[in-house]
C-alpha positions as MATLAB code, in Angstrom:
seq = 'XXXXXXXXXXXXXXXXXXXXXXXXXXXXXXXXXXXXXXXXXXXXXXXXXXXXXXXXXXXXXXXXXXXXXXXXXXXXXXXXXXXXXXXXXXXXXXXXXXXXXXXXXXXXXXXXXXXXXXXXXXXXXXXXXXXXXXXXXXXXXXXXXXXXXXXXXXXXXXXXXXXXXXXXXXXXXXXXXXXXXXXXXXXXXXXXXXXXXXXXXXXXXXXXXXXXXXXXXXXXXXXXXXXXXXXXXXXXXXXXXXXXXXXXXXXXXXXXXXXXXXXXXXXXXXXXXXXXXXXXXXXXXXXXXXXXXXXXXXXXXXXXXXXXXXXXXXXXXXXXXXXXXXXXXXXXXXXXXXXXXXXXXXXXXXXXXXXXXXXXXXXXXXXXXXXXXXXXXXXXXXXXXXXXXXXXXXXXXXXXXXXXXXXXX';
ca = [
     136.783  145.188   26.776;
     135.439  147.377   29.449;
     132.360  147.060   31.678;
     130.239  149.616   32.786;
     127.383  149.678   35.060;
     124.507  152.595   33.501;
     121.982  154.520   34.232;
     119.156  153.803   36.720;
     121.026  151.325   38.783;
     123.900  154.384   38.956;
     121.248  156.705   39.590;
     119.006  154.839   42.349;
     122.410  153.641   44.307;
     123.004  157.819   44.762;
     119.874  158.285   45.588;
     119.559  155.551   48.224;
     116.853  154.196   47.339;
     116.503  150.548   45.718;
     118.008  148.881   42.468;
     115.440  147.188   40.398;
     117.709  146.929   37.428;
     120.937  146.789   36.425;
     121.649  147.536   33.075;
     125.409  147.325   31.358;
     127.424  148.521   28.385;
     130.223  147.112   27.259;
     132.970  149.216   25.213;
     135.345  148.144   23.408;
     133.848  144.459   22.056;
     132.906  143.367   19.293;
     129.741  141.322   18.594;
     131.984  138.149   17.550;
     134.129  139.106   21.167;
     130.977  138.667   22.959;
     129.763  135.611   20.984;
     133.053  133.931   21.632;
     132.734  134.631   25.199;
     128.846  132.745   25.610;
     126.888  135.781   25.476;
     123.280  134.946   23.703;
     122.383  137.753   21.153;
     118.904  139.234   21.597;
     116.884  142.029   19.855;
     117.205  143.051   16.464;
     117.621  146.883   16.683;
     120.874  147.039   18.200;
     123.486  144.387   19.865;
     122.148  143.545   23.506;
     123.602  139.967   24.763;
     122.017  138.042   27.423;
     125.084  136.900   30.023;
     125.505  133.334   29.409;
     125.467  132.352   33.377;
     123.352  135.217   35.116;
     120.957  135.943   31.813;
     121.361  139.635   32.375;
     121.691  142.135   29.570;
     124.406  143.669   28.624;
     124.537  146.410   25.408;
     127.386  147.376   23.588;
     127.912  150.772   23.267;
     126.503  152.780   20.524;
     125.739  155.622   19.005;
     122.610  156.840   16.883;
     121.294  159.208   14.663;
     117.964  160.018   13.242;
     116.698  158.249   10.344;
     112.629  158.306   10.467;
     109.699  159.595   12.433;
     109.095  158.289   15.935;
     110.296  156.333   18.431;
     111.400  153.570   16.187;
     113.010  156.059   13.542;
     116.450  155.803   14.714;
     119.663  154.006   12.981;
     122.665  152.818   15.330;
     126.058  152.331   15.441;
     127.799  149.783   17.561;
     131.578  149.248   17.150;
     134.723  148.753   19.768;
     135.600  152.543   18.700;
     132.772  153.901   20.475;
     133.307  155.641   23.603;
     131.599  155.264   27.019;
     131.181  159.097   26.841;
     129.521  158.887   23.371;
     127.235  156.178   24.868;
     125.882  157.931   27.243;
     125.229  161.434   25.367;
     122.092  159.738   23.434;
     120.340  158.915   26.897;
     117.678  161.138   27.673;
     118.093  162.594   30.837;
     121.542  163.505   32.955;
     120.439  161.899   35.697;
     120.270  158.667   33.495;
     123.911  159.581   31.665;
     126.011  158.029   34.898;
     128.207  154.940   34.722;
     130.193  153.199   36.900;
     132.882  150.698   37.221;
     133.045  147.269   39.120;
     134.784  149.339   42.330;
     131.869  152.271   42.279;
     134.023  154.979   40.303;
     131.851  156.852   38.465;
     132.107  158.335   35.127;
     129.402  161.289   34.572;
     130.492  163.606   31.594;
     127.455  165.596   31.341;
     126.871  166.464   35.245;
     123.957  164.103   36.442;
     125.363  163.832   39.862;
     125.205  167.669   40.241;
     121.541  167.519   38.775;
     120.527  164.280   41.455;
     121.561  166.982   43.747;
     119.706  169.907   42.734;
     116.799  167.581   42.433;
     116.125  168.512   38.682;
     115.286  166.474   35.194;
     117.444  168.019   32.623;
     118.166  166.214   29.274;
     121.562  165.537   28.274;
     121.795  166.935   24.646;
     119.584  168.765   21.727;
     119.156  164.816   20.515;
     116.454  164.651   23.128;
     114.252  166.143   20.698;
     114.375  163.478   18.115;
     112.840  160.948   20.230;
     109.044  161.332   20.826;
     109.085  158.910   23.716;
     111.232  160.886   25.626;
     108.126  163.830   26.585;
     106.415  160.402   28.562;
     109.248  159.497   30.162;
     110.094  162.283   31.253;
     107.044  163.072   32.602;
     107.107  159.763   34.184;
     110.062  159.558   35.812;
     108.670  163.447   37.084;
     105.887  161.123   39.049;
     108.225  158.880   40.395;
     110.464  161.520   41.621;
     107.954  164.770   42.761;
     108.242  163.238   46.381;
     112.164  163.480   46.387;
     111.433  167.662   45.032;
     112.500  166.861   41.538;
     110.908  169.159   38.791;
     112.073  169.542   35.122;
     114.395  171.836   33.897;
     112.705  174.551   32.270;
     114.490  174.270   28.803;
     113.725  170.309   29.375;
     110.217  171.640   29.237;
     110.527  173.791   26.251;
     112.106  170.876   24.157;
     109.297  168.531   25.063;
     107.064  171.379   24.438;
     108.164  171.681   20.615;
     107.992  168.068   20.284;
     104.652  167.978   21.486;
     103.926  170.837   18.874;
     105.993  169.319   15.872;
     103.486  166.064   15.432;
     105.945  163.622   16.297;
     104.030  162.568   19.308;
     101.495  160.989   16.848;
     104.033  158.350   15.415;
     104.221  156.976   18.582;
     102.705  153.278   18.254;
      99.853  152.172   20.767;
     101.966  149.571   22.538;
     104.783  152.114   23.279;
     102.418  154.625   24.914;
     100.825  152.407   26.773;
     103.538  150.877   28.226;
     105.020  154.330   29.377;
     101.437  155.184   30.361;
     100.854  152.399   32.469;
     104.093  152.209   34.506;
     103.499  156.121   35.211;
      99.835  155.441   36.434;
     101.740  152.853   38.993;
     104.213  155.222   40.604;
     103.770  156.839   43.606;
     102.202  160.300   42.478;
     100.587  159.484   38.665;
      98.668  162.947   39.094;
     102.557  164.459   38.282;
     103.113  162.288   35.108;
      99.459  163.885   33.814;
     100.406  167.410   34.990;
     103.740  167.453   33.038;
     102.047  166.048   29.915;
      99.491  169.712   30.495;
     102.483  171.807   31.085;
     104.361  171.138   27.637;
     101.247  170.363   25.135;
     101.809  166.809   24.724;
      98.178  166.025   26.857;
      96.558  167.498   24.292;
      98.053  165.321   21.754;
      97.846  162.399   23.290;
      94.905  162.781   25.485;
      92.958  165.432   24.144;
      89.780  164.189   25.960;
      91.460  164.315   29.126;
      93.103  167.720   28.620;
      89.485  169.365   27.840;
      88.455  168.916   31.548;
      90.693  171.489   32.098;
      89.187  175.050   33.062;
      85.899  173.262   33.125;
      83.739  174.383   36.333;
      81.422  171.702   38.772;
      79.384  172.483   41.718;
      81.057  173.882   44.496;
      78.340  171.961   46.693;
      79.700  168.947   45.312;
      83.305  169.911   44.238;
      85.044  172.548   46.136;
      88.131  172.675   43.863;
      85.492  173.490   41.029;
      87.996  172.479   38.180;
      87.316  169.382   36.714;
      90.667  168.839   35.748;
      91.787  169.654   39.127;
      89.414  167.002   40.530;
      90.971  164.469   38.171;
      94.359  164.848   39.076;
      93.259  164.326   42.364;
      91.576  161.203   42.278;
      94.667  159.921   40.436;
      96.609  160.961   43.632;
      93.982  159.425   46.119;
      94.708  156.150   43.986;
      97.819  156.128   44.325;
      97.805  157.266   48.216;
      95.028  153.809   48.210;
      97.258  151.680   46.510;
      94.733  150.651   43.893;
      95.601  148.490   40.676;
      96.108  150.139   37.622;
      92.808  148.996   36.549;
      91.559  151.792   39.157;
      93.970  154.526   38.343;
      93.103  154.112   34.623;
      89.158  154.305   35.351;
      90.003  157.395   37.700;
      91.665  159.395   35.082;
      88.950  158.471   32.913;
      86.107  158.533   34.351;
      84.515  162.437   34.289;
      85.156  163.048   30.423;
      81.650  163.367   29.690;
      81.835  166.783   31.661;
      84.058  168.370   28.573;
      81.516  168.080   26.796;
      78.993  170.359   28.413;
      77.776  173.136   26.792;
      79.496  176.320   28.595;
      75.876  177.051   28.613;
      75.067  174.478   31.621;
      77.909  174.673   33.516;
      78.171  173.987   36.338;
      75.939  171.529   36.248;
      77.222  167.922   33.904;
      73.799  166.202   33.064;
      74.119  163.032   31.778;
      78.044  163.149   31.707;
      78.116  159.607   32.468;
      76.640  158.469   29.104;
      78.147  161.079   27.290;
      81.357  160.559   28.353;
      81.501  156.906   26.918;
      82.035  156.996   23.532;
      85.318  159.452   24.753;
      86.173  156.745   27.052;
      86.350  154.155   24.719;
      87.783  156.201   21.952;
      91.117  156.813   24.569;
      91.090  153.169   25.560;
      91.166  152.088   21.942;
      93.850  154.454   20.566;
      96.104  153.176   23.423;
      95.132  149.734   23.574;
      94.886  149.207   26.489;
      94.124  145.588   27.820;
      91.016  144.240   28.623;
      90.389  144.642   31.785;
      91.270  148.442   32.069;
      89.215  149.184   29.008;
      85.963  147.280   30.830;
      86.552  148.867   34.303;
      86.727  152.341   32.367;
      83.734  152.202   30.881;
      81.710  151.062   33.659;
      83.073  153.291   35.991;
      82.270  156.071   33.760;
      78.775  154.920   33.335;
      77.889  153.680   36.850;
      80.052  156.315   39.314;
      76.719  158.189   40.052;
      75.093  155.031   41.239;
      77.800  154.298   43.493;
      77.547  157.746   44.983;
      73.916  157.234   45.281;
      74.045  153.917   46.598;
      71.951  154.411   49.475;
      69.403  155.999   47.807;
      68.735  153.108   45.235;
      65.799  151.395   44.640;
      66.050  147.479   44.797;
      65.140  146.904   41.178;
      68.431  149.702   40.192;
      70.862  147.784   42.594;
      69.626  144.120   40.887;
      70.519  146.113   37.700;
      74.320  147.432   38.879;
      75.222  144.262   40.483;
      73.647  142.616   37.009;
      75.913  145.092   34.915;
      79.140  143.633   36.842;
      77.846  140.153   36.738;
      79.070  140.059   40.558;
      78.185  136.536   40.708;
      81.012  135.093   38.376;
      83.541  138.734   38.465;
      83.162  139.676   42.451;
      86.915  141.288   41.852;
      85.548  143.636   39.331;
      82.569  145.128   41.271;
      85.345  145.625   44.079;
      87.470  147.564   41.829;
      84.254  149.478   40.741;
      83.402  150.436   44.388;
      87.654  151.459   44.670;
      87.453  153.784   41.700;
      84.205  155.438   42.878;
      85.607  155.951   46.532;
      88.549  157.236   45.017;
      86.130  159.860   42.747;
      84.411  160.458   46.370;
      88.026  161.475   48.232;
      89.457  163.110   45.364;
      87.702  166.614   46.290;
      89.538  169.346   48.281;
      88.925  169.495   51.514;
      87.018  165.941   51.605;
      90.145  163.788   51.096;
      89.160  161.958   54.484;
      85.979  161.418   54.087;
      83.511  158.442   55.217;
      82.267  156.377   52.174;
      79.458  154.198   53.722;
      78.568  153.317   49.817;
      81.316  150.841   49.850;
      80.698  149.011   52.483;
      76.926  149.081   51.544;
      77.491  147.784   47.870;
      79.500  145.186   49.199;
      76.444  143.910   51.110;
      74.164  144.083   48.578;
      76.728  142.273   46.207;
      77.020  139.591   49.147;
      72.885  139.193   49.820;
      72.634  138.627   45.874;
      74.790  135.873   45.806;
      73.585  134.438   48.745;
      69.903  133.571   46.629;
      70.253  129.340   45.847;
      70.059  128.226   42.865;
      69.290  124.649   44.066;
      65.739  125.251   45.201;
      64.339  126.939   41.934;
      66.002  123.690   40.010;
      64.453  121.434   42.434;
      60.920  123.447   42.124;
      61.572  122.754   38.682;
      62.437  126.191   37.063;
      64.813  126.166   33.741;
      66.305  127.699   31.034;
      64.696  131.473   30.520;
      62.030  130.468   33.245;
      64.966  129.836   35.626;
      67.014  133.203   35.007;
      63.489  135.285   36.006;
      62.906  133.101   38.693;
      66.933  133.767   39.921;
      66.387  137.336   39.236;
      63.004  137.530   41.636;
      64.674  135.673   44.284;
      67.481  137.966   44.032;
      65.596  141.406   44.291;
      63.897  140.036   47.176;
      66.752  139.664   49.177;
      67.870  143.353   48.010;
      64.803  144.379   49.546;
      65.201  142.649   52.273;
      68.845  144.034   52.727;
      67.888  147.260   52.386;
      64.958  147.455   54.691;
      67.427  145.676   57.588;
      70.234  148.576   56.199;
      67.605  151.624   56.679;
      66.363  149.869   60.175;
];
């Protein structure tokens, strides 16, 4: 029995740069070998043991081979005749094929040190192509990496771009997408991740809404990179450069799709593009399930983003209204990410990346003056039930007005 550290732990250690992971195979065992020795079994699919003193995982090597459609549509292979070499030829990329020993000598058959090196994403064999997955990933681990100069290999790209194009792509379950989605909205330049997915087709699978935006013009007044597509990866990368949640970056990708539906007709102009854009928004946030809160901040982001922009310019009656739409008083969190995602919309424009957005801070104030209103006195006046909600709601848009008159002073 041999053990074998692999692939991102391998990977980050030559990169210098942290170890979040550490996953193992083990060649040469058998499942009863590893059951005999206290390892806990875990997972159906294939044979992954839980250590029975640290907990960590450790796999024994396999091999696989295509059996189905998707990401699921595999059949493997684990036996003490498998080699560490044959292990690590059904891992997607090279720079993920590495292993090493307990003393740091590593094993890397298919040159992923030389590709670390070169700074490039290459996969490891023409089995990349069975997996749909692997096109996310991919693209993913592109966003995690674009700050280090790492790019994909350009027949990488052309494999992903015939799965894309083969309909594989769409036997890829919700939960799986999301979860690759999600992690590659959190790394440090998500704008990459949605960029890739453009370059080989597979955004226009997956995100066909999103890909639209593409080519599609704004006001230069307003927009000086024009593209709308453009301006969304942007405000993904302002996101990221804010640190916002992944609540924000998912309402910042999502946000303008309204717009690709314009008639060519009216462009540049995108009337309305805030209603229109809804139905779109929640189509994309139901085909990847995403979880509740994401889905919510999407939508109201889409609808409300002009209000935020306009903030100043509001009457007291449409302020009541947003801060009504967020119910501020019991979700104060939510109306914070709100003001985030719009700032983010605000910055992500060329040229106006450091802009001032006085919006937030005045939102936040409003937000503040509306909670503010007692409910105490209107109880003790005697005020309840229906009677007691429009008397909260007068009190309430009196003390907008009264912020906003001290504001404009």
């Amino acid at each position: 029995m041999q053990i074998f550290k692999v692939g991102g732990v391998v990977r980050d250690r030559l990169l210098g740069i942290p170890v979040t992971d550490v996953d193992r195979v083990v060649v040469g065992a058998t499942t009863e070998e590893m059951l005999a020795q206290g390892f806990r079994p875990v997972g159906a699919d294939f044979p992954v043991f839980l250590h029975p003193k640290t907990g960590e995982e450790y796999a024994l090597a396999r091999t696989e081979r295509k059996s189905g459609r998707g990401y699921g549509g595999f059949t493997f292979h684990a036996s003490p005749d498998v080699t560490l070499e044959e292990d690590l030829i059904r891992r997607d990329l090279t720079i993920n094929a590495m292993a090493e020993d307990d003393q740091q000598n590593l094993t890397d058959p298919y040159h992923g040190q030389r590709d670390l090196e070169a700074r490039i994403l290459r996969h490891v064999s023409p089995a990349f192509a069975e997996d749909p997955l692997r096109v996310l990933r991919v693209a993913r681990f592109a966003a995690r990496y674009a700050s280090l100069g790492f790019t994909v290999a350009p027949e990488t790209l052309e494999l992903m771009r015939q799965l894309s194009e083969s309909g594989e792509l769409q036997a890829l379950t919700a939960e799986r997408s999301w979860k690759e989605i999600s992690r590659a909205l959190m790394e440090d330049q998500p704008q990459v991740f949605i960029q890739v997915l453009r370059d080989c087709g597979a955004l226009k699978e997956l995100m066909p809404e999103v890909d639209a935006l593409f080519g599609v013009p704004q006001p230069e007044v307003h927009h000086p990179e024009i593209d709308t597509g453009l301006h969304t990866l942007s405000v993904l990368e302002q996101s990221a450069l804010h640190k916002q949640p992944l609540t924000v970056r998912w309402a910042c990708l999502l946000h303008d799709l309204g717009k690709g539906l314009t008639p060519e007709e009216e462009w540049p102009r995108h009337i309305a593009h805030e209603h229109t854009g809804l139905k779109l928004i929640k189509a994309v946030n139901e085909r990847f399930k995403a979880p509740k809160d994401c889905q919510e901040l999407a939508l109201l982001v889409g609808k409300y983003h002009t209000h935020c922009h306009r903030a100043l310019e509001l009457k007291a009656s449409t302020l009541l209204e947003l801060l009504q739409s967020f119910d501020v008083y019991r979700r104060p969190q939510r109306f914070e990410e709100f003001i985030g995602a719009c700032e983010m919309d605000a910055r992500g424009r060329k040229g106006l990346e450091q802009r001032s957005y006085p919006q937030a801070d005045y939102l936040r104030g409003a937000a503040q003056a509306a909670r503010e209103v007692a409910v105490q006195p209107l109880l003790e006046k005697g005020f309840k039930g229906p009677e007691l909600g429009e008397a909260l709601k007068r009190e309430r848009l009196k003390a907008l007005k009264a912020y906003k008159d001290e504001a404009s002073a």
